[in-house]
N, C-alpha and C positions, 0 to 999 in steps of 0.2 A: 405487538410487533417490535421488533429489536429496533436501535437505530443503522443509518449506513454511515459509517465512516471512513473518511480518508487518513489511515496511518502511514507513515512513510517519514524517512529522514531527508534531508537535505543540506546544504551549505549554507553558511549565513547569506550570500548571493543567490539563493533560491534554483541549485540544481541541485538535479536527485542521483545523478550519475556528472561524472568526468567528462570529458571530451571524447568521443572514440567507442562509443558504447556499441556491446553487438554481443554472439555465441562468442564466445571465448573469453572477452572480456567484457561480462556483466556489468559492471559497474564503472566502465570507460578508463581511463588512464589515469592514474591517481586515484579512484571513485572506492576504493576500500578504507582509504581512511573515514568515507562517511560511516562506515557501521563498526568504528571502533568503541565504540561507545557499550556496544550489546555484544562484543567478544569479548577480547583483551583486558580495555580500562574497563568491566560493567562493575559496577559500584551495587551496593544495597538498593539505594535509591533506584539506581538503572532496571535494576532484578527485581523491584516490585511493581514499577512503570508496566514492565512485561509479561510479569504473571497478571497485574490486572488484566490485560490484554487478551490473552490467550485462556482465564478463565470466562469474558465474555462472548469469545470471537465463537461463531454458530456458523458461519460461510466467507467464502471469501470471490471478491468479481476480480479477475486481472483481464487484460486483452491479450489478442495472440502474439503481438510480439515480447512483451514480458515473459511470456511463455518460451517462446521460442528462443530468446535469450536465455533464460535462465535453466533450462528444462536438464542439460548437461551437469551444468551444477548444482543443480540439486539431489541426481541422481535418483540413489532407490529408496531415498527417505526423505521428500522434501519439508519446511519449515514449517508446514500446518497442521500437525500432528494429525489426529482421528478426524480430518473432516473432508467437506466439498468445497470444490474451487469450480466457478463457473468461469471459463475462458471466451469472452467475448470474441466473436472469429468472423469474415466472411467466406474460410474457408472450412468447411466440413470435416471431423476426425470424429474414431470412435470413442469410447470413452476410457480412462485411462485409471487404472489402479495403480499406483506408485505407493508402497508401504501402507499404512493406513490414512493413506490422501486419496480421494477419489478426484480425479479431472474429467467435468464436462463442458463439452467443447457445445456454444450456445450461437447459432447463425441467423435467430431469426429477430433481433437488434438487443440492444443495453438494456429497456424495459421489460424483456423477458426474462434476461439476464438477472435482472435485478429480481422480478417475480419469484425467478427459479431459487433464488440465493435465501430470499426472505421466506419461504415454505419451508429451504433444508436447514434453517437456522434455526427452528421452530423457537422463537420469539428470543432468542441470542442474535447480535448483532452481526452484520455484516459488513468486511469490512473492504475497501476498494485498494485496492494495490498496481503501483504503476502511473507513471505521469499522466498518461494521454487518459486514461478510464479516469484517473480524478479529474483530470479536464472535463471530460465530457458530461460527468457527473454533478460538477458544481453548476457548468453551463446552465445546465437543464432544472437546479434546484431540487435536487434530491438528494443533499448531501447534509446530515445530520450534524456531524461532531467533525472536525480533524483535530488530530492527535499528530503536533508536529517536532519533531526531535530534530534540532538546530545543533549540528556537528561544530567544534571550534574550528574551523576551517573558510578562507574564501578559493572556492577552485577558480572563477573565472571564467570557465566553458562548462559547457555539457549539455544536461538534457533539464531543461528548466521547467521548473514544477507548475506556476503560474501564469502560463500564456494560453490563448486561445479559449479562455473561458467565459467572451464578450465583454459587455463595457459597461453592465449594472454594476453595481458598488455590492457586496454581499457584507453586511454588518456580521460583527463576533460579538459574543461574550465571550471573557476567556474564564476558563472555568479551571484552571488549574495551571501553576507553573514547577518546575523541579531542577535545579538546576544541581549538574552534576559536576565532575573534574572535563566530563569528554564531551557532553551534549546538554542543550536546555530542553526539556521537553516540558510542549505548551499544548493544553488542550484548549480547545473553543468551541463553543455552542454556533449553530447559524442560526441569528435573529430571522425571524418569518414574519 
């Protein structure tokens, strides 16, 4: 079985988005200079972080409001090339082909969610996308690897990556650092 992990960028202040985040403005006010890093500036280094990435990635979990944010801007081709995306939701939709991304909308909690993700992965990782799902995922100890890509930036506000995930201490190895012109990307193991 693959592992689950938490990929996502952030500020060196530990938001994942700007202030003001919603449909329109996905990644809150200011919140695009976090992903300059994998546009603009991406470096060698940045584009091999990446391809490792998307040659392991089997499935991916986000929740509905990630969705629902971003679902405009991603349009008829979104970022996950040929796979599944399970949308944690408590509101029911049917299921959504968008390019070669399948979205299925999952109502019956995260551990299904997770089930569903780690069968369409068949033994490729899955990866968690979105603040609140990697909260709720570390919370709960099911969270493999994060793979954190630290923007040179401090926003200040927004939608902070590390909250709400109780008051155990989660030990790391860190299994990997890369530091670029535009972002440091750090992977780390969760000691068990």
């Amino acid at each position: 079985m693959g592992k689950v992990i938490i990929d996502i960028t952030m500020s060196l202040d530990g938001f994942v988005t700007g202030p003001n985040d919603g449909p329109g403005n996905g990644l809150g006010d200011g919140g695009m200079v976090l992903h300059q890093w994998a546009r603009e500036r991406r470096t060698d280094a940045d584009m091999e972080f990446l391809t490792d990435s998307e040659n392991t990635l089997g499935a991916t979990v986000l929740g509905r409001r990630t969705f629902d944010v971003a679902e405009k801007a991603w349009g008829d081709n979104p970022p996950f090339e040929e796979s599944t995306v399970f949308v944690l939701t408590h509101r029911p939709h049917e299921t959504l082909q968008r390019g070669p991304t399948t979205f299925i909308f999952v109502t019956d909690g995260m551990e299904s969610a997770l089930e569903q993700a780690q069968a369409a992965a068949a033994g490729k990782s899955v990866v968690l996308m979105g603040a609140n799902i990697s909260q709720q995922y570390l919370k709960t100890g099911l969270v493999d690897e994060m793979m954190i890509h630290v923007a040179n930036i401090v926003l200040g506000a927004g939608r902070p990556l590390f909250v709400n995930i109780g008051d155990q201490q989660i030990k790391l190895e860190r299994i990997q650092v890369i530091p670029t012109p535009a972002a440091t990307h750090l992977r780390y193991r969760i000691v068990r």
